[in-house]
N, C-alpha and C positions, 0 to 999 in steps of 0.2 A: 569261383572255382575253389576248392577243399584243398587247401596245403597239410599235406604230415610235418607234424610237429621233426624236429631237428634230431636226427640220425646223429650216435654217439658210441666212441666205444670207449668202454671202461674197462680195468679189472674184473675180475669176476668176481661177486661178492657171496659170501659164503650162506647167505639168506635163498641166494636163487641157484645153486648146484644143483639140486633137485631137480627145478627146470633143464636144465642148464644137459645135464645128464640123460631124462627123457626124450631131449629133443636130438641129442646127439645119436640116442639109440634109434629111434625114428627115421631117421636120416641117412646115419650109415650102415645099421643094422648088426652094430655089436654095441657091448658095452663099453663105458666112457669109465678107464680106470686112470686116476690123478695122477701125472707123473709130473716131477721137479724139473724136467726138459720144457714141459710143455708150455707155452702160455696160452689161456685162455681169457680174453673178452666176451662181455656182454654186450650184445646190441641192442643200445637203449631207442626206446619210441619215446622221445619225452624223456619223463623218467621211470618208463616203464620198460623191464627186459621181455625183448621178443626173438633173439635169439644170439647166435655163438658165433664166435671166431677161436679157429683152434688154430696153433702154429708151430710149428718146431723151429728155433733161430739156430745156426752156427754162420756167422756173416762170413764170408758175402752173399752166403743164399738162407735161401727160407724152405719150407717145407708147409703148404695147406693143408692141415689135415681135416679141417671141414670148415663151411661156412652155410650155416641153415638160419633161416626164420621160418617161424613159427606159420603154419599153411594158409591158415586167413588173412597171413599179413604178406604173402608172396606175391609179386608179378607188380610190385605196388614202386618199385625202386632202389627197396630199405638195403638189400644186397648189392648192388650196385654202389650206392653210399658207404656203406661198409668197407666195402670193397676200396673202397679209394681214400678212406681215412686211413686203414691199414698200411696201403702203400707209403702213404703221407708216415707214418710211421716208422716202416721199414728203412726207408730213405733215411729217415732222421740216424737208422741205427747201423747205416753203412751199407745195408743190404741192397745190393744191386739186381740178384735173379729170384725168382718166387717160381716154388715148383710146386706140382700138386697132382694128385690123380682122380681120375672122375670115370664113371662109369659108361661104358660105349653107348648105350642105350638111351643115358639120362638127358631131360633138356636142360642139365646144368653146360650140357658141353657146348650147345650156343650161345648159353648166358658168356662163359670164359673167351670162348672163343670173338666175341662182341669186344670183352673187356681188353683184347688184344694180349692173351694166351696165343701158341703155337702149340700145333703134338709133334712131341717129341720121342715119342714111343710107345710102343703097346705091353702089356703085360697082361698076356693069355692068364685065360680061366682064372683071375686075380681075388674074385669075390666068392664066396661060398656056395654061390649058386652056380656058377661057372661063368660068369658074366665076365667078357675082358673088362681092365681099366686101360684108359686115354691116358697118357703120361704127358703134362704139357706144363709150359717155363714161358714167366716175363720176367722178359726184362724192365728194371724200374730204375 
């Protein structure tokens, strides 16, 4: 059986923003413009980056503003991993609730919803298309 090399997140290094920025438009369908709030990881395959972790911190809570890899590499785990080194993170940094929103339609909202997310609210027509978003919070 085929094991994936070890899921990692780092900083985000200024070689792969470009990536990094592509893949965030892709994904959530605007532009990724750099803000000093924000922290952003790479998530490395190896030491290859296949996609992001975007975050907003004020502890005790968090804010997800995305979390993508890259579409060849999806359904594979690598998000799931991610997903749980960040918490291993957030914890470290006091933060006890993780909020995030996600689109009604998307099958990110089973992936979350797996990860033991809750919805905690809707906000109508939230996406430029008219698409609600899911508002949903774990606790960690």
């Amino acid at each position: 059986m085929y094991r994936l090399p070890k899921v990692s997140l780092v900083p985000l290094k200024k070689k792969n923003e470009a990536f990094i920025s592509l893949l965030h438009q892709q994904e959530i369908g605007s532009t990724w413009i750099k803000s000093e709030q924000d922290q952003v990881y790479e998530i490395q395959l190896g030491k290859q980056c296949v996609g992001l972790v975007m975050l907003s911190m004020i502890a005790p809570e968090a804010n997800l503003i995305n979390l993508a890899v890259e579409k060849p590499l999806q359904n594979m785990g690598i998000g799931k991993q991610a997903l749980q080194l960040l918490i291993k993170k957030l914890t470290r940094s006091k933060v006890s609730m993780l909020h995030l929103e996600v689109r009604e339609q998307s099958p990110a909202l089973r992936f979350y919803l797996r990860q033991g997310f809750y919805s905690t609210g809707l906000r109508k027509a939230y996406y430029a298309d008219g698409e609600h978003a899911i508002l949903m919070t774990k606790q960690i």
